[in-house]
C-alpha positions as CSV (number, residue, x, y, z in Angstrom):
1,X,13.4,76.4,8.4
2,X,13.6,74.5,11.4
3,X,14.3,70.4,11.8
4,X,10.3,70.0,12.1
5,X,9.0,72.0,9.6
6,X,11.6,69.9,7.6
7,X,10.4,66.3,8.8
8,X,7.2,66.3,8.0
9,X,7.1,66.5,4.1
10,X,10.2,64.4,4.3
11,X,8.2,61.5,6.4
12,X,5.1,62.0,3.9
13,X,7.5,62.0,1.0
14,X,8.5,58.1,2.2
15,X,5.0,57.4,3.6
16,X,3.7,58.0,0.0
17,X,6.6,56.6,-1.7
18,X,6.5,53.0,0.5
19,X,2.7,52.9,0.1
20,X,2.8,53.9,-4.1
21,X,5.8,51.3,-4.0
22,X,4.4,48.3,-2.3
23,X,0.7,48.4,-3.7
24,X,2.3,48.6,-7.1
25,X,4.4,45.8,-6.5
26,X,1.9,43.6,-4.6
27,X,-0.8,43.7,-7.8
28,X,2.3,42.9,-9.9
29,X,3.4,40.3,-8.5
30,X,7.0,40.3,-9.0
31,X,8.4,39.0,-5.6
32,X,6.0,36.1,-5.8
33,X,6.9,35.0,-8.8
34,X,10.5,35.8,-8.4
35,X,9.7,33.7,-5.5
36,X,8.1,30.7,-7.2
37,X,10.5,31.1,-10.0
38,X,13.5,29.4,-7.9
39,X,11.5,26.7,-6.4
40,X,11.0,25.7,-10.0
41,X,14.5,25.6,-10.5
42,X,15.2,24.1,-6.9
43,X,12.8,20.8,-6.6
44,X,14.3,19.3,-9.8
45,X,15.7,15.7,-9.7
46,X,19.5,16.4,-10.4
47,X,22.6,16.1,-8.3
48,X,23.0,18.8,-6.0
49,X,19.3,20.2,-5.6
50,X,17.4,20.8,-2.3
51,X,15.3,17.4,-3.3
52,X,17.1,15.1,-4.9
53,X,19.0,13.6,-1.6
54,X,15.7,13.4,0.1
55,X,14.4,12.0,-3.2
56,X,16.7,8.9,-3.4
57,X,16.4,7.9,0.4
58,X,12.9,9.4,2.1
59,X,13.9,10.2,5.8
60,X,10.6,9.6,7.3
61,X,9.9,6.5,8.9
62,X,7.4,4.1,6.2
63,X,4.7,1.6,8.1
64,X,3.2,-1.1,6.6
65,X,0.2,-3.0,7.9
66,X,-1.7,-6.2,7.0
67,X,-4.8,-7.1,7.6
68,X,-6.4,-10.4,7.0
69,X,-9.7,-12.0,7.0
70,X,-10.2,-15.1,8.3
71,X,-13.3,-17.0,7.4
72,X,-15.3,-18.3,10.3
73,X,-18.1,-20.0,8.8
74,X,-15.8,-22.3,5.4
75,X,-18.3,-25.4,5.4
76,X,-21.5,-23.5,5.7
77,X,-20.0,-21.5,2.6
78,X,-19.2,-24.2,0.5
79,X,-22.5,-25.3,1.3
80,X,-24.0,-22.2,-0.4
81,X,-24.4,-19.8,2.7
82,X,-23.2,-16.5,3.3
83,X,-19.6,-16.1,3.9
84,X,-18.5,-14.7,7.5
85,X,-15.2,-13.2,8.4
86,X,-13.1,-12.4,10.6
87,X,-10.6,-8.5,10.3
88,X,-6.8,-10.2,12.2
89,X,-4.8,-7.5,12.3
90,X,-2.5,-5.3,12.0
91,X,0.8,-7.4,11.6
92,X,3.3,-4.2,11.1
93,X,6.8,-3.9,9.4
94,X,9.0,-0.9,9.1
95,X,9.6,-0.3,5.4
96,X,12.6,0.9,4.5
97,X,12.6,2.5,0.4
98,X,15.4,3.6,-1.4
99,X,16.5,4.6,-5.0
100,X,19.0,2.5,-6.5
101,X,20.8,2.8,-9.3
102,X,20.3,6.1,-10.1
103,X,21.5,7.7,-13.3
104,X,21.0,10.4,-15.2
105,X,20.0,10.1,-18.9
106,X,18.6,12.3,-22.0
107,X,21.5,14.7,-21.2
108,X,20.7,15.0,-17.9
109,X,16.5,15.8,-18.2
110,X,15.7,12.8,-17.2
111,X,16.7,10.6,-14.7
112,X,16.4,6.6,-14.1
113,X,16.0,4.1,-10.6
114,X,14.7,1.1,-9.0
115,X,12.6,1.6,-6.3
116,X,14.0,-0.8,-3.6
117,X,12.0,-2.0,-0.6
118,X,12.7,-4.1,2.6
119,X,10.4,-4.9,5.3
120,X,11.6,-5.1,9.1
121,X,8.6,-6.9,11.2
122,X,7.5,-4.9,14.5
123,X,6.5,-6.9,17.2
124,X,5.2,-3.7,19.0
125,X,3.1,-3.1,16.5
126,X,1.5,-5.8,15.6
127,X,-1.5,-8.1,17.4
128,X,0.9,-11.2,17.1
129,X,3.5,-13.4,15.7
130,X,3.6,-13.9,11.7
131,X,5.2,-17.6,12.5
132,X,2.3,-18.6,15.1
133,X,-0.7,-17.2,14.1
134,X,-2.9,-18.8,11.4
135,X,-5.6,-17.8,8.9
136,X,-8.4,-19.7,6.5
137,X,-8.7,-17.9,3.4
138,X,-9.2,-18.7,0.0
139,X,-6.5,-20.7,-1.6
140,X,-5.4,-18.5,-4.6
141,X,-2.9,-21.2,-6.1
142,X,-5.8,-23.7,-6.6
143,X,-8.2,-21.0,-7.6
144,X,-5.8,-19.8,-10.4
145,X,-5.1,-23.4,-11.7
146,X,-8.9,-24.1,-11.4
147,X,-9.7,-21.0,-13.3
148,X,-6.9,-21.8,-15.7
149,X,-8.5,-25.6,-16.6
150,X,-12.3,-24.8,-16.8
151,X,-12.9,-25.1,-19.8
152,X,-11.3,-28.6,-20.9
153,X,-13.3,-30.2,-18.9
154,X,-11.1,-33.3,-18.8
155,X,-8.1,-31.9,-17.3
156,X,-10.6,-30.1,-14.8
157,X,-12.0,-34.1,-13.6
158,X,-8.5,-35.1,-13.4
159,X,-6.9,-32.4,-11.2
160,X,-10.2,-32.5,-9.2
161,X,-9.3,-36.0,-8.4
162,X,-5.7,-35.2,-7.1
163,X,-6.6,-32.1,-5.3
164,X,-9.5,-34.7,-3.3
165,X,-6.6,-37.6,-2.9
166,X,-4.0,-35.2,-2.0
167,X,-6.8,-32.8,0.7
168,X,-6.1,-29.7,-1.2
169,X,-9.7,-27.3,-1.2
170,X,-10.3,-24.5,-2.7
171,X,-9.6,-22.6,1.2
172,X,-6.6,-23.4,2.8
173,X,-5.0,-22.5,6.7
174,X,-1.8,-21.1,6.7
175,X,0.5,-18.7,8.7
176,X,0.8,-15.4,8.0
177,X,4.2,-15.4,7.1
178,X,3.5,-17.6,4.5
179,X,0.7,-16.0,3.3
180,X,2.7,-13.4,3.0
181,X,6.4,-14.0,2.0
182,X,5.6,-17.3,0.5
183,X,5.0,-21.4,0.6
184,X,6.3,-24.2,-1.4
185,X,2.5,-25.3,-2.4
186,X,1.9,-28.5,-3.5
187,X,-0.5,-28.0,-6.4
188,X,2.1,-25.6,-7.8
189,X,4.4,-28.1,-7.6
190,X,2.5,-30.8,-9.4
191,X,2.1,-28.7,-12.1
192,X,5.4,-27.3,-12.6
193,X,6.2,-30.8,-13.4
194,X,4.7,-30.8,-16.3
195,X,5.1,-26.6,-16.8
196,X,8.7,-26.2,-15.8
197,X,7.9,-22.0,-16.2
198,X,5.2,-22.2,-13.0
199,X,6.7,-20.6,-10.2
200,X,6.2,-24.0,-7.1
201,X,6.2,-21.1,-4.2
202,X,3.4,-18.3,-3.6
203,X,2.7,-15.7,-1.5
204,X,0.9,-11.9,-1.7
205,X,4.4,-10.4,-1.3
206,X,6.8,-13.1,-2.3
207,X,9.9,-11.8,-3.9
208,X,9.2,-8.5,-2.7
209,X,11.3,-7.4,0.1
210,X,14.9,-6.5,-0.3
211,X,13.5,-6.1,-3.9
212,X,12.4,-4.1,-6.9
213,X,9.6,-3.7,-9.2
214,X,11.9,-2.9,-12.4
215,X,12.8,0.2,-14.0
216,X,11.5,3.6,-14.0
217,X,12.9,6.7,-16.3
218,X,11.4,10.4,-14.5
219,X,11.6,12.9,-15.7
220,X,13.6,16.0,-13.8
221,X,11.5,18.8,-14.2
222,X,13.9,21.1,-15.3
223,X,12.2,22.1,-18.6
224,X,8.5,21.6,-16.9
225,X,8.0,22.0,-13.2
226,X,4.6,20.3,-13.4
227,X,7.0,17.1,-15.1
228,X,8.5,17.1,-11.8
229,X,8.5,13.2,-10.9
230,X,6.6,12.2,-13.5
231,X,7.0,8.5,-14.3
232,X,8.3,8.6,-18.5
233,X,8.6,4.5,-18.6
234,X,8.6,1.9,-16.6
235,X,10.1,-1.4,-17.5
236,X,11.3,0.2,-20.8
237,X,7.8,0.8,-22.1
238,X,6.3,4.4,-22.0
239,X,2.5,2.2,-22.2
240,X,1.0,-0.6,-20.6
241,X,-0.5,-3.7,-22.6
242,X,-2.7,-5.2,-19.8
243,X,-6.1,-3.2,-20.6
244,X,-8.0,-2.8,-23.9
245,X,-7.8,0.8,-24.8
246,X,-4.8,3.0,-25.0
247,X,-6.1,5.5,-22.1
248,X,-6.2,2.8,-19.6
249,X,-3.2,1.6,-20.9
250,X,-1.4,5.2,-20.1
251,X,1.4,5.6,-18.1
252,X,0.0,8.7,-15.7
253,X,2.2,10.9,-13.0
254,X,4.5,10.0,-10.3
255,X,5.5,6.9,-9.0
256,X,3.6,8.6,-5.7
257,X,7.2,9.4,-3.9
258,X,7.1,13.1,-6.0
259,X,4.8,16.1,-6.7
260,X,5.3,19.2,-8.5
261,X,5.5,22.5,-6.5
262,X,3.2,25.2,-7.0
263,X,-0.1,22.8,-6.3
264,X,-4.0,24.2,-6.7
265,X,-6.4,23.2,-5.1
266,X,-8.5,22.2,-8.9
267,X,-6.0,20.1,-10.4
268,X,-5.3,15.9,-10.7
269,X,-2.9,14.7,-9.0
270,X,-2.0,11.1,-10.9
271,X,-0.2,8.3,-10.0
272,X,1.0,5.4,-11.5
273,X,1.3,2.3,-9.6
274,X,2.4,-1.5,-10.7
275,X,0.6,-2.8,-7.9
276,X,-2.6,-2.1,-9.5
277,X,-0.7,-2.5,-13.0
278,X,-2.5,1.3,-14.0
279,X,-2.6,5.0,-13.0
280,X,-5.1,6.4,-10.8
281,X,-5.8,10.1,-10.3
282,X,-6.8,12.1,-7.0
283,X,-8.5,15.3,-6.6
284,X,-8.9,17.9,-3.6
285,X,-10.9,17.3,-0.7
286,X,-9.8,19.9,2.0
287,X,-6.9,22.0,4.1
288,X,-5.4,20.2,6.5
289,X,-2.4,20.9,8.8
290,X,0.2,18.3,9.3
291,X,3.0,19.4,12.6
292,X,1.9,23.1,11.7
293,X,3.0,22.3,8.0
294,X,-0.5,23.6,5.6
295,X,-0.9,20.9,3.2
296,X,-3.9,20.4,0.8
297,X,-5.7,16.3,1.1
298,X,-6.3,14.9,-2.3
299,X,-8.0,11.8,-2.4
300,X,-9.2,8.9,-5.4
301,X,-13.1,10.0,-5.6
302,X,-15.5,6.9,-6.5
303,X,-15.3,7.2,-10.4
304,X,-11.5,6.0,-10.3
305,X,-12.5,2.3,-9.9
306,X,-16.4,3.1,-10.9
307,X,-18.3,0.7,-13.3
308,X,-18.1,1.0,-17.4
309,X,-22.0,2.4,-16.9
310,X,-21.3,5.3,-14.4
311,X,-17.8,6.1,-16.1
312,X,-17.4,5.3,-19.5
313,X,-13.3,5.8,-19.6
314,X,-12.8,3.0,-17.3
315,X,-14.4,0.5,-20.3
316,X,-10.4,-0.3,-21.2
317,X,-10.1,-1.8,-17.7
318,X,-12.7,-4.8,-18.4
319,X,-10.2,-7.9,-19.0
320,X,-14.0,-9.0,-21.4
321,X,-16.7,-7.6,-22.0
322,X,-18.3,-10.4,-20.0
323,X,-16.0,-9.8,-17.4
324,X,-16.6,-6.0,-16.4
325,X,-17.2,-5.5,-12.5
326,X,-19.3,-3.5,-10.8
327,X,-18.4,0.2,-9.3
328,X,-15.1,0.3,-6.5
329,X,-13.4,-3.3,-8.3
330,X,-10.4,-3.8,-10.6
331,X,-9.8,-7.4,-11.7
332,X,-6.0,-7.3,-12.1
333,X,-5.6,-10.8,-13.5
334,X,-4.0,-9.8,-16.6
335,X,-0.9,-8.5,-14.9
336,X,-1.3,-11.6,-12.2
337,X,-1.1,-14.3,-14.6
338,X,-4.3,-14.7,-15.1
339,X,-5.2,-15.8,-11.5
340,X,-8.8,-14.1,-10.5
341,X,-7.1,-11.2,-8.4
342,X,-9.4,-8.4,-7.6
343,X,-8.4,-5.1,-6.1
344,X,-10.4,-2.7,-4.2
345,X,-10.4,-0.4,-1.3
346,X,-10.4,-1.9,2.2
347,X,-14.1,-3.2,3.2
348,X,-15.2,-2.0,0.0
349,X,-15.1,1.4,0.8
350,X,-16.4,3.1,-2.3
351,X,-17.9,0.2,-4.1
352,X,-21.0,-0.5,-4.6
353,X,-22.9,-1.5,-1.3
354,X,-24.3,-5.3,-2.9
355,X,-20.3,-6.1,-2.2
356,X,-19.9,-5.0,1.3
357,X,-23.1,-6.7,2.2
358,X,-22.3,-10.5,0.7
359,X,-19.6,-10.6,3.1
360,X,-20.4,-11.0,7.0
361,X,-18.0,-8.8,9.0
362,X,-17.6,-6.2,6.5
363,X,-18.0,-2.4,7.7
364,X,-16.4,0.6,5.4
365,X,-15.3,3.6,7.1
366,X,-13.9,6.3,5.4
367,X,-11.7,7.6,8.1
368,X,-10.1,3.8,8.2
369,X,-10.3,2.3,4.9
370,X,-9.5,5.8,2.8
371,X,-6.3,6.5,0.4
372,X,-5.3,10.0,0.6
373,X,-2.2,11.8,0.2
374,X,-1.5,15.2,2.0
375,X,0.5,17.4,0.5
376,X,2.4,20.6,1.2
377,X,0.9,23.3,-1.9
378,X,3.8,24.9,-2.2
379,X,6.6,22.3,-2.1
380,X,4.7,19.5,-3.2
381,X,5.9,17.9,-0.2
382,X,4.4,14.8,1.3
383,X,3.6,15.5,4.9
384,X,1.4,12.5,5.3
385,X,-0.2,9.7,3.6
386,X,-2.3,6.4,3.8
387,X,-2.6,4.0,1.1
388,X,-4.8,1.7,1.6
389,X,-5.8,-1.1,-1.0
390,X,-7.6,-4.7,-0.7
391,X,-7.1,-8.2,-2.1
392,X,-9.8,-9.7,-3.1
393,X,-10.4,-13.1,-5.0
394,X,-13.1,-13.3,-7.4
395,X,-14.5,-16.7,-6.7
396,X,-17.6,-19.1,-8.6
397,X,-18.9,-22.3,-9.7
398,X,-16.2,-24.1,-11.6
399,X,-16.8,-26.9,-14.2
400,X,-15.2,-30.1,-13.4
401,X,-14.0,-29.1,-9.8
402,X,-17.5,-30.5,-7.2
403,X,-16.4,-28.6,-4.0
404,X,-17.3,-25.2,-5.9
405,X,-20.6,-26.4,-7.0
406,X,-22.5,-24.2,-4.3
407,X,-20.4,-21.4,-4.4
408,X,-22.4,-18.3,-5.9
409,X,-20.5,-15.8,-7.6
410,X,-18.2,-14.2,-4.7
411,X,-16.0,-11.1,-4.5
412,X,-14.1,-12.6,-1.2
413,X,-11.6,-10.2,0.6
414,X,-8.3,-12.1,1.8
415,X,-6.4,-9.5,3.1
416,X,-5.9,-5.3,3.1
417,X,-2.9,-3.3,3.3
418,X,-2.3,0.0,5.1
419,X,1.4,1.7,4.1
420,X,1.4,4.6,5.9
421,X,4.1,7.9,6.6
422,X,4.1,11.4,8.1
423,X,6.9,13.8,7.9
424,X,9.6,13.6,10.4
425,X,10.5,16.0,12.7
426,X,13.7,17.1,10.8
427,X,12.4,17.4,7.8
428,X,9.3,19.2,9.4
429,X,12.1,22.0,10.7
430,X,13.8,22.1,7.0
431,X,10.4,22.7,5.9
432,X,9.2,25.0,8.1
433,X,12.2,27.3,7.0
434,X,11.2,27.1,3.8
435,X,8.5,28.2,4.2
436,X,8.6,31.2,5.8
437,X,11.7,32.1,3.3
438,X,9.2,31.6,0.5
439,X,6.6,33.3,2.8
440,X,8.2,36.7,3.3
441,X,9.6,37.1,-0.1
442,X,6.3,36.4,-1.8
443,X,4.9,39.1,0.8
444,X,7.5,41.5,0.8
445,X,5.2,44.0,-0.9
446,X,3.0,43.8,2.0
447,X,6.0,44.2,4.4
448,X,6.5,47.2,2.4
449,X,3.0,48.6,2.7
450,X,3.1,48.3,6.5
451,X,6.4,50.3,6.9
452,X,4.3,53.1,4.4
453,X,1.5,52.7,6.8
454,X,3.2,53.0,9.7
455,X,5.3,56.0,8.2
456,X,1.7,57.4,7.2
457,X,0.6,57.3,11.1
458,X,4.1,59.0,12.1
459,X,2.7,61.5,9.2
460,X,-0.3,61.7,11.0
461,X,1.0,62.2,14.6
462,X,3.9,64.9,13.7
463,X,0.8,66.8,12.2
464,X,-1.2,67.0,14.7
465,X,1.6,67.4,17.4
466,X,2.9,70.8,15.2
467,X,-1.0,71.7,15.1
468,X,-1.3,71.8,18.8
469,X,2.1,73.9,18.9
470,X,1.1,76.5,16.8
471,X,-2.8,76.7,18.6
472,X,-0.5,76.8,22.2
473,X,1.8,79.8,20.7
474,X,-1.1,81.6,19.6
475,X,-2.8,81.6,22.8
476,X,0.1,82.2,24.6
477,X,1.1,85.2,22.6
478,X,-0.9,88.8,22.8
479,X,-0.6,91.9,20.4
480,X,0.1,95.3,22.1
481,X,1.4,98.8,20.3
482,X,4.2,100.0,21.4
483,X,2.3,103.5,22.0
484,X,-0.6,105.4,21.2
485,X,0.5,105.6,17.5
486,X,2.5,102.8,15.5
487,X,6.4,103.9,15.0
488,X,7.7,103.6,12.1
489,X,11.4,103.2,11.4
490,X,13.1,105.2,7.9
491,X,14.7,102.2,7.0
492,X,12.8,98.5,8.0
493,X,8.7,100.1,8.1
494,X,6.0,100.6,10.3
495,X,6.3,97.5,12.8
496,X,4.2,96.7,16.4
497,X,5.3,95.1,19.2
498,X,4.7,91.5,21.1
499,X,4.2,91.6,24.7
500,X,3.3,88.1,27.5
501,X,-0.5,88.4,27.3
502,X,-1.5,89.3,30.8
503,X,-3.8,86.8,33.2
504,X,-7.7,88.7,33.8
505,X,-7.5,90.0,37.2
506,X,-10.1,89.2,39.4
């Protein structure tokens, strides 16, 4: 048997083999879960994994942006006309985030940190100086003590008096550093005399850069990968006591620095955050591609912060049952110390439309005023992400006090923030790696079938190659007797002879 005759069954022996071989194992599955089987043991939150460096001090670069409003139109309002502002902004810092005091706990399942922020101001980045640059908004100090007298009506005539003699209104003009990291103000100050407890300085972010916002206990994910990150207690308390029901009250997800691996594209993601003093949830709105890294965009739809009427779970988050707000707020007063804080999304993006249009100068745009996290599906991976949240003051007619005796009920925006970060070009490379480890193990079946396929064509080819051959020989070969009559030999038969086949003559 010649070296031909023995290829080709040898080549459709492997052809078949590679094809039976990798069909079988791509409907089983077994590389791709061998596959996602170590990235559940690999992005766990222990010393030593791929993550838990990253974890403790995020590489990429974190932005934060302010945005205030500045009111253009403060006497006319107090006078009982529609208020008109004024977006200033953005005023930019580099954020700088980092886990301190880690330490692992429950024999090693679960791990505890404070989250520690700093801010860094950017000139570069910003339409001006902090120091210089002034705003008129609503004075949140008086508006808390205001709220907090109403109803002795004394007290309320008495402060009115020394707020008038002392020119402190229920709007005030300060800088935005001070709005921001904090005043002495006076009306604090009076007060504290008599309530030694009363912090005398204020500011939206007073106290918290170079600062954290207490404990949190995650857990590792090394018994659950979907507990990968997932916030356990915060502040020693696995619940919350602000809200009236014990859903609202749940602690929910991440702290929003961690997702589980493995993501689809029907599933919550939730996060717990203190700012907002609850957990929200996202879901899936579409593909998107981040530096060439896939990553799936979930977003907080419109029943997260949507009225008790059009969602009936968010009923816990009314601070009274007269005191339930319409769809896109959340009055957060009982974790602000009872000062009438109201959060939203910027412009009033998602709320209810009466709210955008009692403000002159508001305009909500999804692509600018939308939260949204993107996220790499089979990491978990953040590759980008905007969180974007308003501060609003919820402001009305209060007994005792005459300047607010035109005011009509009023959600009034003072300022929005926008804390922003996209994967860095380092960690884009690390991931990219990754990815196409996790890429060609999970498809190795495939890779398999296409070496069986292209074994089938060389099948295929040597076939019709030793085809031709044999048609050529046969042409090229002619029978002829050796004579008139066949010989025949005693000892191997009768037999014929082979003779070139002669070209037709003319």
């Amino acid at each position: 048997m010649t070296r031909r005759s023995c290829a080709i069954p040898a080549v459709g022996v492997i052809a078949g083999v590679l094809l039976v071989a990798g069909f079988g194992l791509f409907v089983s599955q077994v590389f791709r879960n061998i596959m996602h089987n170590r990235l559940k043991k690999e992005i766990v939150l222990v010393e030593g994994s791929r993550v838990f460096e990253s974890w403790k001090r995020p590489p990429p670069p974190v932005y934060m942006e302010f945005f205030f409003f500045n009111i253009t139109n403060l006497d006319e309002f107090l006078a009982g006309a529609k208020p008109e502002v004024k977006q200033i902004g953005p005023y930019t810092y580099r954020e700088y985030r980092y886990k301190d005091n880690v330490s692992m706990v429950a024999d090693g399942l679960k791990v505890s940190a404070y989250n520690t922020k700093s801010f860094v101001f950017l000139r570069e980045k910003s339409v001006g100086d902090p120091d210089v640059d002034n705003i008129t908004t609503v004075n949140i100090p008086a508006w808390a003590v205001m709220n907090k007298l109403k109803d002795s009506f004394w007290k309320a005539s008495l402060l009115s008096m020394w707020m008038t003699s002392a020119n402190i209104g229920p709007f005030t003009t300060r800088t935005v550093d001070e709005l921001l990291w904090g005043y002495e103000d006076p009306l604090l100050l009076r007060v504290s005399s008599s309530n030694p407890e009363v912090e005398t300085v204020f500011g939206l972010m007073y106290k918290k850069n170079g600062s954290n916002n207490g404990e949190f206990v995650y857990h590792t994910g090394q018994q659950n990968y979907l507990d990968y990150g997932r916030v356990e207690t915060w502040k020693g308390q696995s619940k919350l006591t602000f809200w009236t029901s014990e859903q609202s009250n749940s602690i929910n997800g991440s702290d929003g620095s961690a997702f589980h691996p493995l993501l689809t594209k029907d599933e919550r993601i939730y996060i717990f955050t203190p700012d907002l003093c609850r957990s929200i949830y996202m879901e899936f709105e579409k593909d998107v591609e981040v530096k060439g890294i896939p990553a799936y965009r979930f977003t907080p739809p419109r029943s997260v912060l949507a009225s008790k009427e059009e969602n009936p779970a968010n009923e816990g988050f009314c601070v009274s049952p007269q005191e339930c707000l319409g769809t896109g707020l959340l009055k957060v007063s009982p974790c602000r110390k009872g000062a009438p804080i109201v959060a939203s999304f910027p412009h009033f993006h998602l709320a209810e439309d009466s709210y955008a249009s009692a403000i002159g100068g508001m305009s909500p745009q999804r692509e600018h005023h939308q939260t949204f996290l993107d996220l790499n599906p089979t990491t978990g991976v953040i590759v980008r992400a905007n969180k974007r949240a308003q501060v609003n003051v919820l402001l009305n007619r209060v007994n005792g006090f005459p300047k607010t005796r035109d005011i009509s009920e009023t959600v009034f925006p003072v300022m929005f923030l926008n804390e922003s970060v996209v994967i860095d070009d380092v960690s884009v490379a690390r991931l990219q790696k990754l990815l196409l480890i996790a890429a060609l193990v999970s498809n190795f079946p495939l890779i398999i079938v296409g070496l069986g396929a292209i074994m089938l064509a060389v099948l295929i080819v040597l076939l019709i190659r030793d085809r031709k051959k044999k048609t050529s020989n046969e042409d090229d070969t002619s029978y002829s007797p050796v004579s008139a009559k066949e010989k025949e030999d005693p000892q191997n038969g009768t037999y014929i002879g082979l003779t070139p086949k002669a070209d037709p003559q003319d």
